[in-house]
N, C-alpha and C positions, 0 to 999 in steps of 0.2 A: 504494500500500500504506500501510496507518496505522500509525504508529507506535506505539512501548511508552506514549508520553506522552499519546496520542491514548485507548488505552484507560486510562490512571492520572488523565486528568483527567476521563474521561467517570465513571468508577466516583466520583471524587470529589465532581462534583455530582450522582449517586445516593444517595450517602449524604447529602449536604447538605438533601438537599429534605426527607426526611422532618422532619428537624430545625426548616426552616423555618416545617413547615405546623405543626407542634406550636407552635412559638410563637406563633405568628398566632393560634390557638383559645385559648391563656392569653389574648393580647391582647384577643382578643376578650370570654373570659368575665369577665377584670377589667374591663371596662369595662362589659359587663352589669350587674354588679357594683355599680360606682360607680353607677349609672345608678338602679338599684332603689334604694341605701342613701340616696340625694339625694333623693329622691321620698316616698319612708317618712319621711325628713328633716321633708319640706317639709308633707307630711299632718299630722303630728303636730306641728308646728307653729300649723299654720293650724287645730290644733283638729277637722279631717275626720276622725273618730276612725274612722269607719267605712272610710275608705280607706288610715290608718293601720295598724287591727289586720290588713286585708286584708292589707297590704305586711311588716309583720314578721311575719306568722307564718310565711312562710316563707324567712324569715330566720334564727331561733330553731336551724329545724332541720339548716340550712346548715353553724351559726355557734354553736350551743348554746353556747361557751366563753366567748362577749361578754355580761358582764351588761349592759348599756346594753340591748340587745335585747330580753330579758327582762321589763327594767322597762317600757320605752315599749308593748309587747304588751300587758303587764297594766293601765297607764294607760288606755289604750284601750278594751279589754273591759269595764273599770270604767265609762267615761264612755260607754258605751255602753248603760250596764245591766246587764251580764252579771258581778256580783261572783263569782258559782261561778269559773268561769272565771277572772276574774283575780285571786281568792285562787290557784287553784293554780299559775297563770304566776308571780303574783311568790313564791310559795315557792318554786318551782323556780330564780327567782331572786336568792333570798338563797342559795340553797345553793351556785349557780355563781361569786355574789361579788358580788352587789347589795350594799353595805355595808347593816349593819342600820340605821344611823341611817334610812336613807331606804326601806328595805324595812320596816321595823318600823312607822313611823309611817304608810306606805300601806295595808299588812295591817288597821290600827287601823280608816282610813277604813272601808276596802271592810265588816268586820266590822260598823262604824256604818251603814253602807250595808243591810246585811242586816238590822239591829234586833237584833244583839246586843249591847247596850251592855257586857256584862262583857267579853266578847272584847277589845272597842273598847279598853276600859280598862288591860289586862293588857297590851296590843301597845302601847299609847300611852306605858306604863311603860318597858317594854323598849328603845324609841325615845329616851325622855327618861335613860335611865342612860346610853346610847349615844353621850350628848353634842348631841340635835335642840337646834336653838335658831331656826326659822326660826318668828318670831314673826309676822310679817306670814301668813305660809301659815296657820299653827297660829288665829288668829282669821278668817281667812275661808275656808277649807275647806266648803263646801257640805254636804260628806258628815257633816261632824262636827256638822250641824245639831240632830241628836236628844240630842245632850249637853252642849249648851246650857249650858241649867238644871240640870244637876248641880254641887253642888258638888267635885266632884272634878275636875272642869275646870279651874276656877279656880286650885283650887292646882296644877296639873299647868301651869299658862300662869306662874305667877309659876319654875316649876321652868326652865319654857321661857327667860323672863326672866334668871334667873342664868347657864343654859348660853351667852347671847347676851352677856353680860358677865356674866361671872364673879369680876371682881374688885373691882364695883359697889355688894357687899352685905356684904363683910369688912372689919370695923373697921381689921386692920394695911392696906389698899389706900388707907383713906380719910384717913390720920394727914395727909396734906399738904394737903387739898383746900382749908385755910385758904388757900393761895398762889395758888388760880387764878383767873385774872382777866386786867385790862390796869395795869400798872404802869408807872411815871413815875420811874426810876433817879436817886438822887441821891447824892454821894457825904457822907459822916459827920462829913466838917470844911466846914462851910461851904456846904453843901446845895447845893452845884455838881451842875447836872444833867449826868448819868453817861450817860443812854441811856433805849430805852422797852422792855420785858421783856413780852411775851403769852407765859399762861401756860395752857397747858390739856390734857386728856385724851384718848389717842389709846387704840386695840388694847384695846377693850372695857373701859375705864376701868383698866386696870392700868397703863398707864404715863401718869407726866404729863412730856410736852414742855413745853420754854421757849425761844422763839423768841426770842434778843438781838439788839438792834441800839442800836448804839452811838452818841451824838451829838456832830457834829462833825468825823468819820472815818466809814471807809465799813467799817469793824470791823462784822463780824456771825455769828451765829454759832447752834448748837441745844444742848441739852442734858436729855437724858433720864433719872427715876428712877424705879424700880420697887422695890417690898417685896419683900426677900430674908430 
C-alpha cells in the first residue's frame, strides 16, 4: 500500500514539471535571442547592410522600446538605398529615444540622400544646436556629398569645430595659453634648477594641465586650471 508521502511527493513533482519546462523555453528563447542580436551585431558591423536590415527589422518589432535598434535599421535601409524607408525608421526612432544629436544629423544625411538640400540643412541645424561635434564623420559623410559646395557647410563645420572644443575659441579659455609648452624650473635666488614643468591642454582645450617633476627628489606631481 503507498503511503500519504508516496502521493505528496508524486503531486509535488507534478506541479514541478510544468515549472520546469517553462523555464527551459525562457532558456531557450533568450538565447534565440542573444543569438539573432550577435548576428545583427556582427552584419552591421561588417557593413552586410542587406543582412543587417534583414536581422533588425524584426527586432524593432520584438523590442520597439531599444532605440539602438531603430537607428542601426535605418542605417541600413539608408546604405542600402532605401532613404523613404529609413527617414521613417529613424523618426520613429528619435521618438522612442535615439538622442537627436545622432538622429538629427542622420535625418540630414538621408534628406541629402534624397536631393533635398533644404531638409539637409534644417536637420543638420537641429543636430548642431544639439551639441554634434563628430568632425571626422561631418567631413567625410558620403551622403552629404551634394553640399559640398554650399557655403553653408562650411560655416555649419567651423559650428561643428567649437561643439568638439568648445573652449578653443573664447578669449576668457585662452588668457593662459602664454604658459604652454616645456619649461626648465629655476628657483629666483640664484637660478638653482627647481625641476622640468610640461604644460598643456586637455578636455577640449578648456583645461590646461601641468605635469611637475621635480629635480633631485623623486617629488612629482599634476595640477589643473580652468576659467571660472
Amino acid at each position: 500500500m503507498r503511503s500519504m508521502a508516496d502521493f505528496v511527493l508524486a503531486g509535488c513533482l507534478l506541479a514541478a514539471a510544468p515549472s520546469a519546462i517553462i523555464s527551459t523555453e525562457l532558456a531557450q528563447q533568450s538565447s534565440q535571442a542573444d543569438s539573432a542580436s550577435a548576428q545583427a551585431a556582427a552584419a552591421y558591423d561588417a557593413k552586410d547592410w542587406a543582412k543587417s536590415a534583414q536581422l533588425y527589422a524584426p527586432m524593432v518589432k520584438v523590442h520597439p522600446e531599444i532605440p539602438r535598434l531603430w537607428f542601426r535599421l535605418a542605417t541600413s535601409q539608408q546604405e542600402l538605398g532605401q532613404p523613404d524607408q529609413a527617414l521613417q525608421t529613424m523618426e520613429q526612432g528619435l521618438k522612442v529615444g535615439v538622442p537627436p544629436v545622432f538622429a538629427e544629423f542622420s535625418i540630414a544625411t538621408i534628406y541629402a540622400q534624397k536631393g533635398d538640400k533644404e531638409k539637409a540643412f534644417e536637420h543638420l541645424q537641429i543636430a548642431l544646436d544639439a551639441g554634434y561635434n563628430k568632425l571626422e564623420q561631418f567631413d567625410s559623410d558620403v551622403h552629404l556629398a551634394s553640399l559640398r559646395g554650399d557655403p553653408r557647410l562650411a560655416k555649419m563645420r567651423r559650428k561643428v569645430e567649437h561643439n568638439l572644443k568648445p573652449c578653443a575659441s573664447t578669449p576668457e579659455n585662452r588668457q593662459f595659453d602664454f604658459w604652454l609648452g616645456e619649461w626648465n624650473v629655476e628657483t629666483t635666488q640664484g637660478g638653482v634648477p627647481a625641476g622640468q614643468s610640461t604644460i598643456e591642454l586637455i578636455l577640449g582645450d578648456c583645461v590646461i594641465q601641468e605635469n611637475w617633476q621635480s629635480d633631485g627628489n623623486p617629488h612629482s606631481g599634476k595640477r589643473y586650471n580652468i576659467y571660472n
